[in-house]
C-alpha positions in Angstrom: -17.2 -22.4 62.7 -14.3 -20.3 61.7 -13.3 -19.5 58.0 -10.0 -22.0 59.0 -12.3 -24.7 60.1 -14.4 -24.4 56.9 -11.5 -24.5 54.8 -10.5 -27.9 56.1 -14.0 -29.1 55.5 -14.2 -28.0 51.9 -13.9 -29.8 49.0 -10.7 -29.2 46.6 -13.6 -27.4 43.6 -15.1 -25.4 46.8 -11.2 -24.6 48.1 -10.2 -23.8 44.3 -12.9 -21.2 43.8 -12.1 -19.8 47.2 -8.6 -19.2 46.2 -9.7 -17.5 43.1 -12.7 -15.8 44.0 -9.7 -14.0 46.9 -7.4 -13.6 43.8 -10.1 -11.5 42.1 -10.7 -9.4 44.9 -6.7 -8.6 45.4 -6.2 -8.6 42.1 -9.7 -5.9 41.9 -8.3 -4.2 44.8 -4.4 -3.9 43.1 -5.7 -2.4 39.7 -9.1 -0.5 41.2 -7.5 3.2 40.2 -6.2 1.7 37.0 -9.9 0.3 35.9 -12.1 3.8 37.5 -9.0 5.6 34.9 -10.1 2.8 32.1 -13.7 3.5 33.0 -13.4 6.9 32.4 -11.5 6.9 29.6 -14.0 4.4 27.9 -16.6 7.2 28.0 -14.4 9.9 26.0 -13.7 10.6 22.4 -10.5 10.4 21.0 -8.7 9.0 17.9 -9.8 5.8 17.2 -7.3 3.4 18.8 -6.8 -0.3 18.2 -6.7 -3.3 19.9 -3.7 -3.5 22.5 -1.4 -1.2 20.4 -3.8 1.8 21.5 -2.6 4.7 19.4 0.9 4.3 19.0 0.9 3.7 15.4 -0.6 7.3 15.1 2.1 9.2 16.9 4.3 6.9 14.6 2.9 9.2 11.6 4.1 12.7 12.1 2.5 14.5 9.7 -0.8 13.3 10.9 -0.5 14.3 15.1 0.3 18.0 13.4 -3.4 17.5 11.4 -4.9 15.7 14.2 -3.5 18.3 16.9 -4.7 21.4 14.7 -8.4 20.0 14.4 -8.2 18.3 18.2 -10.4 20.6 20.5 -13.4 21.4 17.2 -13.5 17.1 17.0 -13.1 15.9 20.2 -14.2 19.1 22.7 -11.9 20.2 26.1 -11.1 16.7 26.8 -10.4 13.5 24.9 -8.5 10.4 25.3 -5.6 8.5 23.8 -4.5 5.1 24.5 -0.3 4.3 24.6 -0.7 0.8 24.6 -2.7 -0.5 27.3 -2.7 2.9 29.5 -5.1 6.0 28.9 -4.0 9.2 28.5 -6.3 12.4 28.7 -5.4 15.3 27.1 -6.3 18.7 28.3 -7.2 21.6 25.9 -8.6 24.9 27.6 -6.1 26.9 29.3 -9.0 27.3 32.2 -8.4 23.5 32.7 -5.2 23.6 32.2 -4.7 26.3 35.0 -5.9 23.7 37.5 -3.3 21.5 36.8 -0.6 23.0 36.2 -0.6 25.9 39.1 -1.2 23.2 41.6 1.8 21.7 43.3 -0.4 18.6 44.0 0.2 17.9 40.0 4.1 18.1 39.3 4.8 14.8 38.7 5.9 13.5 35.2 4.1 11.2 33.4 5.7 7.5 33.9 6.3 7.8 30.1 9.1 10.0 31.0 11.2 7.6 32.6 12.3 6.7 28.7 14.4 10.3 28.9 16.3 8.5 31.7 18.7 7.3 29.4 19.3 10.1 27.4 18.5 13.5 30.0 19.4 11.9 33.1 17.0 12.1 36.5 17.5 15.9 36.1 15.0 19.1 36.5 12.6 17.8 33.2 12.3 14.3 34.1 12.6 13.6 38.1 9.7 14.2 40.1 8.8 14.6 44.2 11.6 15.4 46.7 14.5 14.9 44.1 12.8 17.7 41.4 11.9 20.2 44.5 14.8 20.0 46.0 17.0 20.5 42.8 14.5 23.4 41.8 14.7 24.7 44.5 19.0 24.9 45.0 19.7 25.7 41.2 17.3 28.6 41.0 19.0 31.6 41.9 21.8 30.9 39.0 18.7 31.8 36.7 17.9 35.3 38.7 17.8 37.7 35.9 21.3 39.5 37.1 23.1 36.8 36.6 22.0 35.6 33.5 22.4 39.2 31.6 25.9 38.6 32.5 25.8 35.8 29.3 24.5 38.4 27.0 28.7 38.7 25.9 28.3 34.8 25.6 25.5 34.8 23.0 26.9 38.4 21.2 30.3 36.1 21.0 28.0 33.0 19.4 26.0 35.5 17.4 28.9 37.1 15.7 30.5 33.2 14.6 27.3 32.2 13.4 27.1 35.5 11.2 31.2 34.5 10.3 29.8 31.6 9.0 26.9 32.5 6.7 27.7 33.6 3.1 28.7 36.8 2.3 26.9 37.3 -1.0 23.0 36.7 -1.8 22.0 32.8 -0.7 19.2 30.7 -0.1 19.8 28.3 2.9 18.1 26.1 5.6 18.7 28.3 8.6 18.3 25.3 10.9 21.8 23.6 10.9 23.6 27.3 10.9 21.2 28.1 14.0 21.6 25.1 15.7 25.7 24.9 15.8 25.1 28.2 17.5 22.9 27.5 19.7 25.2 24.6 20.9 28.1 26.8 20.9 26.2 28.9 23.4 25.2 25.5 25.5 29.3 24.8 25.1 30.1 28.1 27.3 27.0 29.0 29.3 26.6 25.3 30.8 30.3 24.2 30.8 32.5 26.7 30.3 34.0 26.1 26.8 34.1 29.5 24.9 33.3 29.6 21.2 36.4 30.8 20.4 38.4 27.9 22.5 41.7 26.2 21.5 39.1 23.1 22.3 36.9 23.6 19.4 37.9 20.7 18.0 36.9 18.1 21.0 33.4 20.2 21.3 32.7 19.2 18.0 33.4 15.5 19.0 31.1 16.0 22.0 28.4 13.5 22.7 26.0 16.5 23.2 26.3 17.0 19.3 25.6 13.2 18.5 23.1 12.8 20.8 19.9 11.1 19.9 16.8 10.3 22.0 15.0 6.7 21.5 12.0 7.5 23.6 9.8 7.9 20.3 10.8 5.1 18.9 10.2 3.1 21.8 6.4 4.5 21.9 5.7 3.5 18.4 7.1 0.0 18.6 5.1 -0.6 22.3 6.6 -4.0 23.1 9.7 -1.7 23.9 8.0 0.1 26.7 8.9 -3.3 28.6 12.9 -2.9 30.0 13.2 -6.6 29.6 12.9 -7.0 26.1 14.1 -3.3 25.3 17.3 -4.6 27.2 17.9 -6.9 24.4 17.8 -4.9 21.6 20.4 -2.7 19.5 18.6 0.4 20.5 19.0 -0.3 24.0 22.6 -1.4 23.3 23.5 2.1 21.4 21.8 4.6 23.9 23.5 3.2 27.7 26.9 4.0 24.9 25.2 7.0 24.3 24.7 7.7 27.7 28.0 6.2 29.2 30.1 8.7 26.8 27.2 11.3 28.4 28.6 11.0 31.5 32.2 10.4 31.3 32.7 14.0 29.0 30.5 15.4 31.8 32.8 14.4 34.4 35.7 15.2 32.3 34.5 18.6 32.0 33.5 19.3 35.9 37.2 18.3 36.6 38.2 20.9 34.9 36.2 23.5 35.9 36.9 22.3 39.2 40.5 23.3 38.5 39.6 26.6 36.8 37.3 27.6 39.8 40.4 27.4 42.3 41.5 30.8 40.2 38.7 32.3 38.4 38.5 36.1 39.4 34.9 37.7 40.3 35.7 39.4 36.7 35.9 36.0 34.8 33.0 34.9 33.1 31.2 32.2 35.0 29.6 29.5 33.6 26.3 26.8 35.1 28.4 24.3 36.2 30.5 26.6 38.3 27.5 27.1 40.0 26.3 23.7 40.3 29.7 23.0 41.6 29.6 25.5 44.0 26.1 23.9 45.0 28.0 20.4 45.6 30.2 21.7 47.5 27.5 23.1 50.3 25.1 20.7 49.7 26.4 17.0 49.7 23.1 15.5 49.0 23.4 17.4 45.3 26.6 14.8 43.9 28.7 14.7 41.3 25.8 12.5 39.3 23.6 14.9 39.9 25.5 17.7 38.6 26.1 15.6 35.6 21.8 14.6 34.9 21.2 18.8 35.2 24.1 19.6 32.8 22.8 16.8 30.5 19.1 18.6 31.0 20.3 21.9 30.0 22.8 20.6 26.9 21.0 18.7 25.7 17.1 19.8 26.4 18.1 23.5 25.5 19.3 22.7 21.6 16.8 21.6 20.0 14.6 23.5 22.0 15.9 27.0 21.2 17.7 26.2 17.8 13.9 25.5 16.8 12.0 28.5 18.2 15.5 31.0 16.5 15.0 29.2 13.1 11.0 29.3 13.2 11.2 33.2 13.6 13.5 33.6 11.3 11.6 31.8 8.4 8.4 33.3 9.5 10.0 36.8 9.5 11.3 36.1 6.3 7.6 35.6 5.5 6.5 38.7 7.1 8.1 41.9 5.6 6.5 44.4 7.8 7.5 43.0 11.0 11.3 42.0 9.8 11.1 46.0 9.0 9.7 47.2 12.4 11.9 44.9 14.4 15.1 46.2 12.2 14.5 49.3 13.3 13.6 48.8 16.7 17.0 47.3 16.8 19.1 50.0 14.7 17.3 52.3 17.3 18.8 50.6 20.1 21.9 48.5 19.0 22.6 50.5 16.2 23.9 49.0 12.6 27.7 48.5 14.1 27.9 44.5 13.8 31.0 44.6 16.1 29.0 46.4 18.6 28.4 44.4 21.9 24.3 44.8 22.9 24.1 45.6 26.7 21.5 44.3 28.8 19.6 47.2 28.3 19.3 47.1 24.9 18.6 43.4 24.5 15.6 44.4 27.4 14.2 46.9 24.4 13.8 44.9 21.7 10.1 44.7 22.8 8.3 43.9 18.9 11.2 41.5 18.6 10.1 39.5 21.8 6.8 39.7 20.4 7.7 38.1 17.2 9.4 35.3 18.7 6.4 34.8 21.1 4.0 34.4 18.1 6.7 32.0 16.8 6.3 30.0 19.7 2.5 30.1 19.7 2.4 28.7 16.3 5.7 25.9 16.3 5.7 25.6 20.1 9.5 23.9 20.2 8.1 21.5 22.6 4.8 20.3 21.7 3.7 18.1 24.0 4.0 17.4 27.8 2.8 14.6 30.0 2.4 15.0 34.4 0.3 12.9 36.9 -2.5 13.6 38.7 -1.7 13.6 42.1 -5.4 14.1 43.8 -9.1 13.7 42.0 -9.7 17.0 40.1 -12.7 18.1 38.3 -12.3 19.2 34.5 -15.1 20.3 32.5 -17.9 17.8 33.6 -15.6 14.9 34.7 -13.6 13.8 37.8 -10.3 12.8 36.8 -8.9 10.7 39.8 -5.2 10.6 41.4 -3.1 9.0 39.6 -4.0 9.8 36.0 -2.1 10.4 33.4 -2.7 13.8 31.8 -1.2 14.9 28.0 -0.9 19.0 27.4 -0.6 19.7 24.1 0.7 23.0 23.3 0.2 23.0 19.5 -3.1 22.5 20.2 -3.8 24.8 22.9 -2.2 27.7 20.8 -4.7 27.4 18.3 -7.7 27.7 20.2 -10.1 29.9 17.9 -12.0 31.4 21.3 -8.3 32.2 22.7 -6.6 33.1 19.5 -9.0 34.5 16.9 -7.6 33.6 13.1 -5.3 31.1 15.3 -3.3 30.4 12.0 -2.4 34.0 11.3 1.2 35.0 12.4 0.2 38.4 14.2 2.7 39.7 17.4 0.5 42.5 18.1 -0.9 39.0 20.0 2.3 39.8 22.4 2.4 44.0 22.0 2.5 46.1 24.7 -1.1 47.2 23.7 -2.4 43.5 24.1 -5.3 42.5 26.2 -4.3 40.5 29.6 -3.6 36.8 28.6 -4.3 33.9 30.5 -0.9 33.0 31.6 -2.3 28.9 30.7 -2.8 30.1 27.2 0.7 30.1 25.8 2.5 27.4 27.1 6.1 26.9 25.1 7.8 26.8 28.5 5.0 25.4 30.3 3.6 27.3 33.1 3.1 27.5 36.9 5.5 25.9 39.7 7.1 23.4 37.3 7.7 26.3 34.4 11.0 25.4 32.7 13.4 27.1 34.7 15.3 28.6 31.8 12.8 30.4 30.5 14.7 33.8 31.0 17.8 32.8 29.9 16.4 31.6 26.0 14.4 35.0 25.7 17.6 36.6 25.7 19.7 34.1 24.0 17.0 34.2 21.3 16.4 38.2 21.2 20.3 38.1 20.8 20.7 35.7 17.8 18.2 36.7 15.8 18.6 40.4 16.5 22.0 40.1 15.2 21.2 38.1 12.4 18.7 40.7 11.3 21.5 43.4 12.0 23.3 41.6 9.3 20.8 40.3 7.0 17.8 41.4 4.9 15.4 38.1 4.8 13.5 36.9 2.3 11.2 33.6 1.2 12.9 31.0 -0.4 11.0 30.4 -3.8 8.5 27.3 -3.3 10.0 26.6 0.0 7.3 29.0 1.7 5.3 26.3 3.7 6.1 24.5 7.0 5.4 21.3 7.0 5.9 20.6 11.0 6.7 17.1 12.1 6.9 16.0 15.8 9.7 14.7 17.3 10.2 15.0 21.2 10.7 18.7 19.6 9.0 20.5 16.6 10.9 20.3 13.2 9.6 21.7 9.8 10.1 18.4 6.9 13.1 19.4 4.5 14.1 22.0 7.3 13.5 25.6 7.3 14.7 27.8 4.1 15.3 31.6 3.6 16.8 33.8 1.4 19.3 35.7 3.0 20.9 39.1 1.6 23.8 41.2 3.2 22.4 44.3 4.7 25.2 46.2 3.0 23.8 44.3 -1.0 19.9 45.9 -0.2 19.1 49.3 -1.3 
């Protein structure tokens, strides 16, 4: 008798339970990877996470992922487990561990979760994944070969010198983080699209939708019933950010017209800015369009503010904290700048600045700009004592790692000799601000100068100092690292200190 011919004999109760007993089994089959991930995440500590909502109403409460991040790896060991909602997360501590994943090119895939940047980056380098993020890697590489991107040191002396226009000439205690950021952007405004700081078109750049830009991705985390499109679709935020995004791309486009006009007589003299090059890249490659142009410029505007404005500010607040190494880096830069504000740095001398580097390194260790990062499994790997199969969602917290007491002995301490040319051989897994291995941020160069430059000049200019009762960070996460009340210092014109 076949299974047809039994069917027709069966009852409607034995035909019902056949129908559901081959539901089961698809519906096993469909969601096997998702339960062996559930399984597995059932068997490891973590926060404890509530019924449906997971975790999210911890990551609402910033103050507490910068406590719970500090103490992570002493309460929970290598690896632990959140829950966003209904889907497991592990995170991944030890840089050994780490190394696995991230040096692999079988794990460069972003987290789903990062399909919420869509609306805000674009599909660009940070937030595309397979063909679309190799390829793209792979074409806009060489405009971030270290010849070329020396050539911007004039850019961020230019930047440099209006931020130090800007800041008071007499004694003052400030938050450093607005002055820094506008500076930052200004550099974004002429190294990405070609609008000098001292344009007739400052006006418009202060209009830009780069400025005003605001990412909803948090937000949609810690209010989970948003992760779903179709009822984040209906919804003011959803409303507010396709604006966002719509003025996103029609002052990108507005721009690329323009330097499309510029480019027909810009001299191998003239200063040169991404998008030329990403034009240029168009142009021999038609499979890189005009939208993707726009997602990568979006990706470095808007990806590369707070990123950098955060790391400049932290060093200069903890600098300010930190009298002996503001003195040896003022040196090492009167050594090889000299005290003339108007002079330009050459490459050379921005390449010099080696305690400098080293303080903005430990910056980063401590208030890593970007503090966490999400990617996907994309074969079983072992970690520790567990298997970890394909498809799993992995969380790399760099807060956390940085403060690993067996990597970073007194892990709280701000010491660069950490970064010295006398320190021991690092695990390159250890220190992750700009991640690390095949999928490293790609403008990793370019913000070691860009920040050796501003702050170098700042402390050219200024003597730093704390601010009274304003001496402790209180970080707060954000899709970057912020300090609560901002970041405060007490500056004093190198020309008022005896």
């Amino acid at each position: 008798m076949t299974f047809f011919q039994a069917l027709e004999k069966s009852s409607a109760v034995e035909l019902y339970t056949y129908i559901t007993l081959l539901l089961i089994c698809v519906l096993l089959y469909i969601f096997s990877d998702y339960l062996k991930i559930c399984a597995l995440a059932f068997r490891l500590p973590g926060p404890t996470a509530y019924p449906v909502i997971g975790n999210c109403l911890d990551i609402a409460k910033k103050d507490l992922i910068s406590r719970e991040m500090s103490e992570a790896y002493k309460n929970y060991g290598p690896l632990a487990r959140v829950w966003i909602f209904v889907f497991p997360m592990f995170v991944v501590f030890d840089p050994n561990d780490l190394k696995q994943i991230l040096s692999s090119k079988k794990h460069t895939n972003k987290s789903m979760f990062y399909k919420l940047l869509h609306n805000f980056l674009g599909r660009g380098l940070i937030t595309s994944s397979g063909h679309k993020w190799s390829s793209h890697r792979k074409l806009i590489q060489p405009s971030f070969n270290i010849a070329i991107l020396e050539k911007f040191i004039d850019t961020f002396t230019d930047s440099a010198s209006s931020l130090i226009d800007k800041l008071p000439k007499e004694e003052t205690i400030l938050n450093v983080t607005e002055y820094v950021n506008n500076c930052v952007l200004d550099i974004l405004n002429e190294a990405v699209l070609g609008v000098p700081v001292k344009s007739t078109d400052k006006k418009e750049m202060e209009q830009s939708p780069f400025r005003q830009g605001k990412v909803v991705a948090p937000y949609r985390i810690t209010h989970p019933w948003l992760l779903f499109n179709s009822i984040y679709k209906l919804t003011d935020a959803a409303t507010a950010e396709l604006n966002q995004k719509k003025q996103l791309d029609e002052f990108s486009r507005k721009m690329i017209r323009r330097r499309r006009e510029i480019l027909k007589t810009l001299s191998p003299s003239d200063r040169r800015c991404l998008l030329d090059f990403m034009i240029e890249i168009s142009n021999e490659n038609p499979d890189f369009t005009e939208d993707d142009i726009i997602d990568e410029a979006c990706t470095f505007m808007l990806a590369g503010q707070d990123s950098v404005g955060a790391a400049v500010a932290f060093t200069l607040f903890l600098l300010a904290r930190h009298q002996d190494h503001q003195a040896k880096c003022y040196e090492e830069i009167q050594r090889h700048i000299g005290t003339d504000s108007f002079k330009q740095p050459t490459a050379e001398n921005i390449r010099e600045l080696r305690h400098l580097e080293a303080c903005i390194k430990e910056s980063l260790r401590l208030y890593p700009s970007v503090p966490l990062m999400a990617r996907k499994i994309g074969e079983d790997v072992r970690v520790g004592k567990y298997n970890l199969p394909a498809g799993t969602e992995i969380m790399i917290l760099p807060y956390a790692t940085h403060r690993l007491e067996h990597v970073y002995p007194d892990p709280e301490r701000f010491d660069p000799e950490r970064f010295g040319d006398g320190a021991p051989h690092q695990n390159p897994y250890a220190f992750l601000p700009f991640s690390a291995g095949p999928r490293n941020c790609i403008g990793y160069k370019f913000a070691y100068i860009e920040m050796k430059t501003v702050v170098s000049r700042v402390l050219q200019n200024f003597h730093l100092t704390p601010a009274p009762g304003k001496e402790e960070v209180q970080p707060i996460f954000r899709m970057t690292l912020r300090a609560r009340g901002g970041l405060w210092v007490k500056m004093t014109p190198r020309k008022h200190v005896s």
